[in-house]
BAPA-411015 format. One record per residue: x, y, z of N, C-alpha, C in turn; residue in three letters. Coordinates in steps of 0.2 Angstrom, whole numbers, padded with zeros to 4 digits, always signed. Layout:
<rs>
XYZXYZXYZAla
...
</rs>
This chain:
<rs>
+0596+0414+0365+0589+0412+0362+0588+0404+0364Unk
+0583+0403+0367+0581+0396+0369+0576+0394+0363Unk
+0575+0387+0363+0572+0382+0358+0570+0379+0363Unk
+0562+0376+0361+0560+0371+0364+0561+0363+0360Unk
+0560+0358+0363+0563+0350+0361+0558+0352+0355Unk
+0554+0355+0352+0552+0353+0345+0551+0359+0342Unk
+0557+0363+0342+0559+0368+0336+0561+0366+0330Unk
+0564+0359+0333+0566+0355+0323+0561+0354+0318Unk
+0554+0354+0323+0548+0348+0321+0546+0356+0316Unk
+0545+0362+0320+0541+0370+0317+0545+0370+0311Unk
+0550+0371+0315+0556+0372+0307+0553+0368+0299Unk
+0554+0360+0302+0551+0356+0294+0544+0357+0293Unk
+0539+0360+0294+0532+0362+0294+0533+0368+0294Unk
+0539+0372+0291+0539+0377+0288+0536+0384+0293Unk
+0536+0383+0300+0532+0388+0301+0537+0394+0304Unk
+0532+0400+0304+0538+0408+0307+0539+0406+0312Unk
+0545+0408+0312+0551+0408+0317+0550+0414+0322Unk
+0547+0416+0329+0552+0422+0331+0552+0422+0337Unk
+0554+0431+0339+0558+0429+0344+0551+0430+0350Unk
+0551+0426+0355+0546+0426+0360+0549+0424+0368Unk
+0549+0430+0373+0551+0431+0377+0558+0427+0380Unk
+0562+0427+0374+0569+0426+0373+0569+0418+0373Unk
+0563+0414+0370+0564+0408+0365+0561+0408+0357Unk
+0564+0405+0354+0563+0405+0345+0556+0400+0345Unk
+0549+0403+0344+0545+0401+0346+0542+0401+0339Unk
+0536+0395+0336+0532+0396+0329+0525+0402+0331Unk
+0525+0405+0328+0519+0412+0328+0513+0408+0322Unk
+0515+0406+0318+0511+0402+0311+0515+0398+0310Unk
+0509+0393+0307+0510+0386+0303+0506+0389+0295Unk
+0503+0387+0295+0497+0389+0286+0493+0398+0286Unk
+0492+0401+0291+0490+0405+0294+0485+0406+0301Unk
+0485+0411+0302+0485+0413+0307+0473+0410+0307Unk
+0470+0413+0303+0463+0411+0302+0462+0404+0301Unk
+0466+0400+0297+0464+0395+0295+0468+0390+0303Unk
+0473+0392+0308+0472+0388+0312+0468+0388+0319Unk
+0465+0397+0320+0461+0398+0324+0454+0394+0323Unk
+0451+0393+0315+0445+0391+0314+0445+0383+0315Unk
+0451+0378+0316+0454+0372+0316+0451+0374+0325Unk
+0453+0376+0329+0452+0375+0337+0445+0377+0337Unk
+0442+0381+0332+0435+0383+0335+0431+0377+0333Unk
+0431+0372+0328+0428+0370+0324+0431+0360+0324Unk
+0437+0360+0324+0439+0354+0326+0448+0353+0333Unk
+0452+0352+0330+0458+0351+0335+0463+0354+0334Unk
+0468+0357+0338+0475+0363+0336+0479+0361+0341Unk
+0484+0359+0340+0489+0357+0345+0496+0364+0344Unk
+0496+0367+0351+0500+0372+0351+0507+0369+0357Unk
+0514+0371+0353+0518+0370+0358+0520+0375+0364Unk
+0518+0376+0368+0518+0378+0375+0525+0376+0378Unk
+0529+0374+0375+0536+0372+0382+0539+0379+0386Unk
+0539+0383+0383+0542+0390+0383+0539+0393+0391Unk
+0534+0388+0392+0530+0393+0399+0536+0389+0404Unk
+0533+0391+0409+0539+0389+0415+0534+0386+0421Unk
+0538+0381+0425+0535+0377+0430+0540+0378+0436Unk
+0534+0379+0442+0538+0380+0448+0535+0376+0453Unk
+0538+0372+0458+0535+0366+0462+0537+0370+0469Unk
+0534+0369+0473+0534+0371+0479+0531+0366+0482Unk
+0535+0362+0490+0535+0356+0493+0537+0359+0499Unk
+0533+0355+0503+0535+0356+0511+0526+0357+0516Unk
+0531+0356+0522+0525+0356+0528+0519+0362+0526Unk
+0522+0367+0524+0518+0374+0523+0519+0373+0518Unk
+0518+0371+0513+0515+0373+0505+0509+0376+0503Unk
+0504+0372+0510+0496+0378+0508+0496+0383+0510Unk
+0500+0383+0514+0500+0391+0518+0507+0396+0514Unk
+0507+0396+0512+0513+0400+0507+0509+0399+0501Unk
+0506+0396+0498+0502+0398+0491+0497+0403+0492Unk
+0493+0399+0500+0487+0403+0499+0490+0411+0501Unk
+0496+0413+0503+0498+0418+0504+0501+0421+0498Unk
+0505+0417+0494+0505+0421+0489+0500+0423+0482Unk
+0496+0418+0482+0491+0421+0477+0483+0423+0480Unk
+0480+0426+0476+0472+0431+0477+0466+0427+0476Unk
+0468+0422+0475+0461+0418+0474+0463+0412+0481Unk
+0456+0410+0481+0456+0405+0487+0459+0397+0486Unk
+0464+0397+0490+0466+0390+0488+0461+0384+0493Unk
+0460+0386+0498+0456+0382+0501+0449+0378+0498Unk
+0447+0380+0495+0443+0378+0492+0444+0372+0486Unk
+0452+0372+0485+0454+0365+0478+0456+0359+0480Unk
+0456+0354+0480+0455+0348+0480+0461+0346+0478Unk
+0462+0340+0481+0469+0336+0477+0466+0336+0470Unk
+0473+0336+0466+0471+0335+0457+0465+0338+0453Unk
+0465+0345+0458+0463+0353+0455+0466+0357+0452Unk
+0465+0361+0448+0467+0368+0446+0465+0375+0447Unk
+0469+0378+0448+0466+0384+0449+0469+0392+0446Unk
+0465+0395+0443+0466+0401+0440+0468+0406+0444Unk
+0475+0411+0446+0477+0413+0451+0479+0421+0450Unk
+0483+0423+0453+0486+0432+0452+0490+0429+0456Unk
+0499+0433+0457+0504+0434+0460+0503+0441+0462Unk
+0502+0444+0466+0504+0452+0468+0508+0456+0469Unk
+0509+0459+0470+0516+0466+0473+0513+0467+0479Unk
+0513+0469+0485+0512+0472+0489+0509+0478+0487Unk
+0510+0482+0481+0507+0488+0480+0499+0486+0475Unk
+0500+0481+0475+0493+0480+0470+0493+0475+0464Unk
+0498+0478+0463+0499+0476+0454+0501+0468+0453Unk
+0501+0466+0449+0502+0458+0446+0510+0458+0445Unk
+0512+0452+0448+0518+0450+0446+0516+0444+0441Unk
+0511+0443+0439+0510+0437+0435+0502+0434+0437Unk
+0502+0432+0432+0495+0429+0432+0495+0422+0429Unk
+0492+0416+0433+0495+0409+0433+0490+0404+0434Unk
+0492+0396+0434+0490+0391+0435+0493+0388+0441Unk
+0489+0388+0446+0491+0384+0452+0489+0376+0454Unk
+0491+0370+0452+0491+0364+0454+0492+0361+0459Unk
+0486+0357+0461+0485+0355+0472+0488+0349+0469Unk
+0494+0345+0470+0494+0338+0472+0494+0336+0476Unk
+0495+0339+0481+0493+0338+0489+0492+0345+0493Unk
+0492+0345+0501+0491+0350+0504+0498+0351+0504Unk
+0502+0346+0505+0511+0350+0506+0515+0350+0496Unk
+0510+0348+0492+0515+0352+0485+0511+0353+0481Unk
+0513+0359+0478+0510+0362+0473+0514+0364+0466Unk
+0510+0363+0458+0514+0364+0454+0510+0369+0450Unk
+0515+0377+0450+0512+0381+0447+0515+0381+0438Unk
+0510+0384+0434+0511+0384+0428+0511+0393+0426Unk
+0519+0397+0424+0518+0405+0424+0519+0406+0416Unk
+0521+0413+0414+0521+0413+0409+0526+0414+0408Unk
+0530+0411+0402+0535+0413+0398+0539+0419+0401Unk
+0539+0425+0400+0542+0431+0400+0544+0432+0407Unk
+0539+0429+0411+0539+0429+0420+0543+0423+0424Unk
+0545+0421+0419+0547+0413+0422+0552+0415+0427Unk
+0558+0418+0424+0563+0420+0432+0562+0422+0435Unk
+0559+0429+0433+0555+0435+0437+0550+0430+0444Unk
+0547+0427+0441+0540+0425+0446+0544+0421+0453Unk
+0551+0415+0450+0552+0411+0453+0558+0414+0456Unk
+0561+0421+0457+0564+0423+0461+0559+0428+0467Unk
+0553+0430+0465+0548+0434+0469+0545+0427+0474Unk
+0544+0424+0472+0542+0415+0476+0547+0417+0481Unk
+0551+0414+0481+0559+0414+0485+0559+0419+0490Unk
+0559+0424+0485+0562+0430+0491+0555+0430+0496Unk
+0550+0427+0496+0543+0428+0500+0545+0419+0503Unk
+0549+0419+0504+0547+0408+0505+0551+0409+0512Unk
+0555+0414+0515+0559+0411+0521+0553+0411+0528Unk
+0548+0414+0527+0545+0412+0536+0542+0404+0534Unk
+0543+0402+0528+0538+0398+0528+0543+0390+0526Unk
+0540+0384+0530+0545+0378+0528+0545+0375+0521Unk
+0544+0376+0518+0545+0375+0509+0550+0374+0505Unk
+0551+0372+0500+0557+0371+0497+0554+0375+0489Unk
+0556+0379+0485+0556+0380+0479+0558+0378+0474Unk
+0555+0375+0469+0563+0372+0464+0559+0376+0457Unk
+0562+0379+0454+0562+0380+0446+0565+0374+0440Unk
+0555+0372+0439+0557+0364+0434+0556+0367+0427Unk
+0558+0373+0425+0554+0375+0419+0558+0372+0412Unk
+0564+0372+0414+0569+0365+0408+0568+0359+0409Unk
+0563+0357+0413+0562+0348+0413+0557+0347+0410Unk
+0552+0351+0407+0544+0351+0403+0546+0351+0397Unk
+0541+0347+0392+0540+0350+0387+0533+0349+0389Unk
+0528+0356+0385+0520+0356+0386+0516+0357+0382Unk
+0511+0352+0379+0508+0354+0375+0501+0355+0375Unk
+0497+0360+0371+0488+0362+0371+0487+0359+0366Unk
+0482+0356+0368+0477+0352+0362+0471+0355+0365Unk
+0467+0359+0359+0462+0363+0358+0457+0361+0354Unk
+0450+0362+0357+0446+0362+0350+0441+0356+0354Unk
+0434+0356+0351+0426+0351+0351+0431+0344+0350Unk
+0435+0343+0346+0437+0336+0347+0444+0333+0350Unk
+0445+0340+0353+0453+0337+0358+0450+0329+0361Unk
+0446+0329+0364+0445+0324+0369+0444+0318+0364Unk
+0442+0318+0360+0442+0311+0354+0448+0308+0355Unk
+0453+0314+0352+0459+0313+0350+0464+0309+0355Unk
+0464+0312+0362+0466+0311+0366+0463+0305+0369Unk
+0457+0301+0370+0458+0298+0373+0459+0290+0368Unk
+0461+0291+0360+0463+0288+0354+0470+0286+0356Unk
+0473+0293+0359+0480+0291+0360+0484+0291+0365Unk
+0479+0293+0371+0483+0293+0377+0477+0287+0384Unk
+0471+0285+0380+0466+0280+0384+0462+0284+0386Unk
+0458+0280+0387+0450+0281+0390+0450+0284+0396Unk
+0456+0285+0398+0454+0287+0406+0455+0296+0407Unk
+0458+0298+0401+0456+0306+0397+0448+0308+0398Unk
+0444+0304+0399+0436+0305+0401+0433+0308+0404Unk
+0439+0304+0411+0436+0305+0418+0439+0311+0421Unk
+0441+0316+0418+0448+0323+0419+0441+0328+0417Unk
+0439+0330+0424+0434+0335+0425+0437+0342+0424Unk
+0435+0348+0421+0436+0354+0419+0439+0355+0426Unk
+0445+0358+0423+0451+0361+0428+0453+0359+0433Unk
+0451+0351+0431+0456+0347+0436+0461+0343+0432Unk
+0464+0338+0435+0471+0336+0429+0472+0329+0433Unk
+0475+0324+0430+0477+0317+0432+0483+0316+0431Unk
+0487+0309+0430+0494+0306+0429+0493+0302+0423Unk
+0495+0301+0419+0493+0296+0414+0502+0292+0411Unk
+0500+0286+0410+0506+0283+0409+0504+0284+0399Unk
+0512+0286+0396+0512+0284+0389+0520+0284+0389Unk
+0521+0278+0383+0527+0277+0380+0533+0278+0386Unk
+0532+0274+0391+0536+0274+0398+0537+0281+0401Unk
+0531+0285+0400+0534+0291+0404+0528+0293+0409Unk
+0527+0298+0412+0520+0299+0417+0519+0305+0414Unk
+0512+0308+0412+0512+0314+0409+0506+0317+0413Unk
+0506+0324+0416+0501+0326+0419+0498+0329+0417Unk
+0491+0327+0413+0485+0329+0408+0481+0334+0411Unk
+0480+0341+0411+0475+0344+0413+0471+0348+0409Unk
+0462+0348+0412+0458+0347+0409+0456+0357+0406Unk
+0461+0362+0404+0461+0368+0403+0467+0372+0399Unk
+0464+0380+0397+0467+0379+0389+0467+0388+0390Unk
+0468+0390+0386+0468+0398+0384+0463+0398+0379Unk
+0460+0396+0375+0456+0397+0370+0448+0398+0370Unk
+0446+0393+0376+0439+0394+0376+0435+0387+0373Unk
+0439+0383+0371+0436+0379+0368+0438+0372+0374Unk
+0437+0366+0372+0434+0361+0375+0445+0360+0374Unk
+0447+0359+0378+0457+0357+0379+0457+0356+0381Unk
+0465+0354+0384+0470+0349+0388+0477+0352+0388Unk
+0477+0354+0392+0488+0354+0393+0489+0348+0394Unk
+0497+0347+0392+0501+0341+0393+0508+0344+0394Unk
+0510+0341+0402+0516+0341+0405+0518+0334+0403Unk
+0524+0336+0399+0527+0328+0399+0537+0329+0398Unk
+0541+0323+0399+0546+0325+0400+0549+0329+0393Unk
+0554+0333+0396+0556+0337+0388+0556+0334+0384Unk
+0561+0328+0384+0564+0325+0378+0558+0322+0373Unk
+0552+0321+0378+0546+0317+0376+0544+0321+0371Unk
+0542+0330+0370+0538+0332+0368+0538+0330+0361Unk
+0544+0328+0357+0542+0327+0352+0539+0321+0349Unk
+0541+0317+0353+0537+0311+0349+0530+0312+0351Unk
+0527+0312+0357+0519+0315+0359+0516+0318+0353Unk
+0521+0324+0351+0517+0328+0344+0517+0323+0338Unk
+0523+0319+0336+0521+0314+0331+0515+0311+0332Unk
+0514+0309+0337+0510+0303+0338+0501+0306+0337Unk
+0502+0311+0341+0495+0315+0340+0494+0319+0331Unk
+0498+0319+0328+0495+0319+0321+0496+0315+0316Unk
+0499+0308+0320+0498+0301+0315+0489+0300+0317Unk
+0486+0301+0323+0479+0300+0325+0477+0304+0324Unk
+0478+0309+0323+0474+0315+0323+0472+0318+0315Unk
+0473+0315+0310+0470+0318+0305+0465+0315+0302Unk
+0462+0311+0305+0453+0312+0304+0452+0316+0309Unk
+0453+0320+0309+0451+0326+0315+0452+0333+0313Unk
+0455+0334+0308+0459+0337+0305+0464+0342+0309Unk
+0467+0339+0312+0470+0340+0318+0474+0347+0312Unk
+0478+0351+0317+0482+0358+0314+0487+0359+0318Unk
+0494+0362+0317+0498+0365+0322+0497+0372+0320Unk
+0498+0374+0326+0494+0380+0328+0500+0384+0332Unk
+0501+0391+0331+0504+0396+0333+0505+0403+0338Unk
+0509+0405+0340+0505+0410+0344+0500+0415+0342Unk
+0502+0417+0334+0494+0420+0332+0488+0416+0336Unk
+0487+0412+0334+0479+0411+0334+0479+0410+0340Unk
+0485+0406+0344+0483+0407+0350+0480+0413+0354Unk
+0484+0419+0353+0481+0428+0354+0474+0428+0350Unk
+0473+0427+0344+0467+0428+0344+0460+0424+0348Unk
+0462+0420+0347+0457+0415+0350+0457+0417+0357Unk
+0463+0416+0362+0459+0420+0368+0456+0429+0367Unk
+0459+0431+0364+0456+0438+0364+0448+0436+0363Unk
+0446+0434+0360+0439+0433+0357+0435+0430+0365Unk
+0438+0425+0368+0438+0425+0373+0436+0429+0379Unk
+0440+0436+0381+0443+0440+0382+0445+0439+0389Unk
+0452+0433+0386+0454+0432+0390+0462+0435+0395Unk
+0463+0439+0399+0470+0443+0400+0476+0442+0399Unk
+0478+0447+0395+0485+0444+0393+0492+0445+0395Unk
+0497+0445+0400+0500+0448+0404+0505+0451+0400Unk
+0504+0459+0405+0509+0463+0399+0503+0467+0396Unk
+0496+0468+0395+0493+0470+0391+0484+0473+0395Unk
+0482+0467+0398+0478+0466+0402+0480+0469+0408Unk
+0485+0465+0411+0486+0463+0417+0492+0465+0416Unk
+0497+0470+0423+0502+0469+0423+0505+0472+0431Unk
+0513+0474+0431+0513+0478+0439+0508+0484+0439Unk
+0510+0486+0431+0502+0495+0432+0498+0494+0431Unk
+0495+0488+0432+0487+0487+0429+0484+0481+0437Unk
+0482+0481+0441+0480+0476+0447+0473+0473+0443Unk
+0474+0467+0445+0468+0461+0445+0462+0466+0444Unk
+0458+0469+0450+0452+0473+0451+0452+0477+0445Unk
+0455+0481+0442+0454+0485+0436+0454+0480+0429Unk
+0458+0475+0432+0457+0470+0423+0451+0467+0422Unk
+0445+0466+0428+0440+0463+0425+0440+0456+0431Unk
+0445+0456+0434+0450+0447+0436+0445+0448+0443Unk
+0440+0452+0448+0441+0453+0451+0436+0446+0454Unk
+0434+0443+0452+0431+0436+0453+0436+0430+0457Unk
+0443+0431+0453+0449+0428+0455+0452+0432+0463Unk
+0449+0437+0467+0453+0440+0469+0450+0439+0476Unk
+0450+0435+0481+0446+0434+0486+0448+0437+0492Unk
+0445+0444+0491+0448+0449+0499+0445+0446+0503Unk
+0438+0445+0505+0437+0442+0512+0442+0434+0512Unk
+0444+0433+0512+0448+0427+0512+0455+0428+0517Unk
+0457+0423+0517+0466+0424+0519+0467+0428+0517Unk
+0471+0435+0523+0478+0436+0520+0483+0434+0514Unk
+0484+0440+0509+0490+0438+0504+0493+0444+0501Unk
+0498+0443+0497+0504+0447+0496+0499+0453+0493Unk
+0500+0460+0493+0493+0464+0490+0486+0467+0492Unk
+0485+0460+0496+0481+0463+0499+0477+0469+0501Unk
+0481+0471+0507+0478+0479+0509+0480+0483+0504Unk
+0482+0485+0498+0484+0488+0492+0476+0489+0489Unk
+0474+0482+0489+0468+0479+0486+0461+0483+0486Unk
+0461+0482+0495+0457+0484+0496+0455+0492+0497Unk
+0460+0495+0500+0464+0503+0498+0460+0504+0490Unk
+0462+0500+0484+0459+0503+0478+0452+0503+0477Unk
+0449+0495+0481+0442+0494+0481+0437+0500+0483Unk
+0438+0504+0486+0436+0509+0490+0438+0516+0488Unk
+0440+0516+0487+0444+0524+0481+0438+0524+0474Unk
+0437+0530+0476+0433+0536+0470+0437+0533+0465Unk
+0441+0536+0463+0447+0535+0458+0448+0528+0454Unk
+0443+0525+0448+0447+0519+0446+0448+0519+0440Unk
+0449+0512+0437+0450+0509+0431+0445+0505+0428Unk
+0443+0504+0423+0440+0498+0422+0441+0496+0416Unk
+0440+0489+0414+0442+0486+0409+0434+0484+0405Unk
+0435+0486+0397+0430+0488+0393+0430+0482+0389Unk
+0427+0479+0384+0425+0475+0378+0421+0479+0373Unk
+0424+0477+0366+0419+0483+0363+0422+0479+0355Unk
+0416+0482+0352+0418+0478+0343+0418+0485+0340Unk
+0422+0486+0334+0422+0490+0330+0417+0491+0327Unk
+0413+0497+0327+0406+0498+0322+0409+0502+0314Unk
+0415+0507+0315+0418+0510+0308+0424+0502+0308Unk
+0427+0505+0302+0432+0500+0297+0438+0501+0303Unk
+0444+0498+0303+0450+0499+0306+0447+0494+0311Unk
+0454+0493+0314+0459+0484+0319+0462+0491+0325Unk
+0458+0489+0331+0461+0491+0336+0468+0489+0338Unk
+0473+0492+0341+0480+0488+0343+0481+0491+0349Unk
+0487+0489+0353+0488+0489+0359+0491+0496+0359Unk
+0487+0501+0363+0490+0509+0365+0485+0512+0361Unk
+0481+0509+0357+0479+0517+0354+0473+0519+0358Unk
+0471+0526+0358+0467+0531+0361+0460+0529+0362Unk
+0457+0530+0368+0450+0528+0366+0447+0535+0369Unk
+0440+0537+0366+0440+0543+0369+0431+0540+0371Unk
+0427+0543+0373+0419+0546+0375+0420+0553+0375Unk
+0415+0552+0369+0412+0561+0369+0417+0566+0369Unk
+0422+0564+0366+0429+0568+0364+0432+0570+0371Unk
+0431+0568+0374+0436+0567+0380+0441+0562+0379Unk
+0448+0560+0380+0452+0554+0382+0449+0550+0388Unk
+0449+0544+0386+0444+0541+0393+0451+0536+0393Unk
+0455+0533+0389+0458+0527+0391+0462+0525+0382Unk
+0464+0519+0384+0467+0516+0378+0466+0508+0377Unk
+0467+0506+0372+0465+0498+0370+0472+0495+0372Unk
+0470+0490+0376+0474+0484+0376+0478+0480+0374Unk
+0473+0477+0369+0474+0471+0364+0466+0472+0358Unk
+0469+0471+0354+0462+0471+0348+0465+0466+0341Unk
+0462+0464+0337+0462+0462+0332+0454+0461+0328Unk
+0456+0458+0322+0449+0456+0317+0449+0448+0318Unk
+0440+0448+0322+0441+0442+0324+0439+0436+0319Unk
+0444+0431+0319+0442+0427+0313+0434+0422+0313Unk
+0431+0421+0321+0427+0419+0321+0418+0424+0318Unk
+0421+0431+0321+0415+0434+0317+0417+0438+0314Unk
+0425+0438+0309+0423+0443+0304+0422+0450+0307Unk
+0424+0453+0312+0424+0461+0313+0430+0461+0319Unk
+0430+0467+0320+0437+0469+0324+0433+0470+0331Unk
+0439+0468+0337+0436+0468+0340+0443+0469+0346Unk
+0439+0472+0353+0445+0475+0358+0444+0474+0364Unk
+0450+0474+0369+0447+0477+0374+0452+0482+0378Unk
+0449+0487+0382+0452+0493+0383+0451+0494+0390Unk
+0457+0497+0392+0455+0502+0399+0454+0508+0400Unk
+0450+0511+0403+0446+0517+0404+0445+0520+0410Unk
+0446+0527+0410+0442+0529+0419+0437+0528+0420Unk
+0434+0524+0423+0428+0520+0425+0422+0528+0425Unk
+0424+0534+0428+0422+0539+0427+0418+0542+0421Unk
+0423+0540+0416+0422+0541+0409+0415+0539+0406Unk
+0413+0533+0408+0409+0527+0406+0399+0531+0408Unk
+0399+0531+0402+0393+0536+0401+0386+0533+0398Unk
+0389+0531+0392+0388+0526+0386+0390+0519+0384Unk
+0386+0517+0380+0389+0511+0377+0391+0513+0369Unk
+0394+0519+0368+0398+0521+0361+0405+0524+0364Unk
+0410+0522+0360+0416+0525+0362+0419+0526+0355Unk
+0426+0530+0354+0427+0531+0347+0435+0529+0350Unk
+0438+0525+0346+0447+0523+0345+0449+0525+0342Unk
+0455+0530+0341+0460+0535+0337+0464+0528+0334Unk
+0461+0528+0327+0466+0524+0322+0471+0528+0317Unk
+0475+0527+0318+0482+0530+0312+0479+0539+0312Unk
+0477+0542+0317+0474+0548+0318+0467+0549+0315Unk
+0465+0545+0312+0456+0546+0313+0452+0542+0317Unk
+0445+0546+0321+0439+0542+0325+0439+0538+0321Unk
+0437+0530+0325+0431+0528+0322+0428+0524+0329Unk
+0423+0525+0325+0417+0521+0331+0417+0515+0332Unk
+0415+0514+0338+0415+0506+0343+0410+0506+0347Unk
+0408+0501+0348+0402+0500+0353+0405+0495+0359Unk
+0402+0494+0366+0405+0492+0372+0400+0485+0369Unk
+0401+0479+0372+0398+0474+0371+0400+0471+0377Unk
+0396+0464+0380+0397+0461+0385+0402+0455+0384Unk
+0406+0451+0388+0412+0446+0383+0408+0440+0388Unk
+0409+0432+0382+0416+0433+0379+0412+0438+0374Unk
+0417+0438+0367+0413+0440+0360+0411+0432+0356Unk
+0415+0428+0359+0410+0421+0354+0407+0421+0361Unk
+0399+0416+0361+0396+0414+0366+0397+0408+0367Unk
</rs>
């Protein structure tokens, strides 16, 4: 069981401990509503060290990114971001990521936790036609989300004014307390945030220092609950749930990110193969109209047919009702009523368009 550099900090802030994709990760600090309502409403600082980082450097670094992921990398700029897919050859997601342009020859992507070795040995076994070098840096980071209407106050209180000039989904270099931290300007939650790549040892003083300055802000730490709720209300995909090897980008909703006329890339012709087939999937949004909290697996049927199953659901703390989303045989899709098998009874739901907050 791995520990991030500020497991001591969760511990004396009393929060739950568990176990998350084999690191001792905080879930809650105060709870789970009262830290979601802190991101929606003011600032939530979440520790993120647990994700993993993978640099790729060399003559063809853009031609190997743009081959390994589905969205267009041509189109990013030095000290841009970019919201990406990993593919299979068969279709499905090896991961779904953050790709970083510091130059045309290096790239720093951001994967998920559970995927981190998984991703960085799939990188590799695709990197021999190409001149690159791979290094997995995911034990050199600690990383933090600052979330929420007033991240940006906060931050440029503590880290300078030059946090201003950091255009959505792109990211800078910023010097603090002798070290260099790469600020970027994007978040899982939906609200106005920042990642912080900084060096491990650093992460914990950073977090001191943002809640010495941060409590006229009512700054919060904040856990992987809310983190889950706040992006679900979002609805944004959660890998593993959304998205996975059985689930391809095109069926999750993602197909925005997925640019077949474009380059060549891993997946591809699978892609397009699916795009064209009778036969699909689609991914639904829908609020509970009866009592009951959809969860991940349970049934969803139209017109007492089985059409599909939910994903991910919970009761969202923003509007006070349950909400989901679900995959279905696109087939199915008739209406905007569907019914969800809770603990063995119907209850009703209605399809709505996302996010669920506007």
């Amino acid at each position: 069981m791995r520990k991030t550099a500020l497991y001591d900090i969760h511990k004396e802030n009393n929060s739950k401990i568990v176990d998350f994709a084999g690191w001792q990760m905080p879930v809650v600090y105060s709870g789970i509503r009262d830290e979601h309502m802190s991101v929606r409403n003011g600032v939530g600082v979440f520790d993120v060290s647990h994700m993993g980082e993978i640099r790729i450097k060399g003559r063809q670094a853009h031609e190997f990114c743009q081959y390994l992921t589905t969205n267009d990398l041509n189109i990013v700029k030095d000290n841009q971001a970019q919201y990406t897919i990993l593919c299979e050859e068969s279709g499905g997601a090896v991961d779904d990521i953050i790709i970083y342009r510091i130059s045309g020859d290096e790239y720093f992507l951001c994967v998920n936790a559970s995927n981190s070795k998984k991703d960085f040995e799939w990188i590799v076994s695709h990197s021999q036609k190409f001149d690159v070098t791979v290094n997995d840096e995911s034990l050199n980071y600690s990383q933090l989300a600052v979330q929420g209407p007033k991240s940006r106050e906060l931050l440029v209180k503590v880290l300078g004014s030059e946090i201003e000039l950091i255009k959505k989904f792109y990211f800078n270099y910023v010097k603090w307390n002798g070290s260099v931290l790469l600020v970027s300007r994007t978040g899982y939650t939906g609200e106005e945030g920042y990642e912080i790549f900084l060096p491990w040892d650093k992460g914990p003083s950073l977090w001191k220092k943002l809640f010495e300055e941060g409590l006229m802000y009512g700054i919060t730490p904040c856990g992987l609950g809310a983190r889950d709720t706040l992006r679900l209300e979002m609805g944004y995909s959660l890998y593993g749930f959304e998205i996975d090897k059985d689930i391809n980008p095109l069926e999750s909703g993602l197909d925005r990110y997925v640019k077949l006329e474009a380059d060549d890339f891993i997946g591809k012709k699978a892609l397009l193969e699916y795009a064209k087939s009778s036969e699909k999937r689609k991914l639904i949004s829908f609020e509970m109209v009866d009592k009951g909290i959809p969860r991940n697996g349970y049934p969803i049927y139209i017109k007492d047919g089985l059409a599909g199953y939910v994903t991910s659901g919970t009761l969202s703390p923003s509007l006070g009702k349950s909400i989901g989303l679900g995959l279905i045989k696109s087939e199915s899709l008739n209406s905007g009523e569907i019914q969800v098998e809770i603990r063995n009874n119907m209850r009703k739901a209605r399809i709505v368009t996302l996010p669920f907050i506007k």
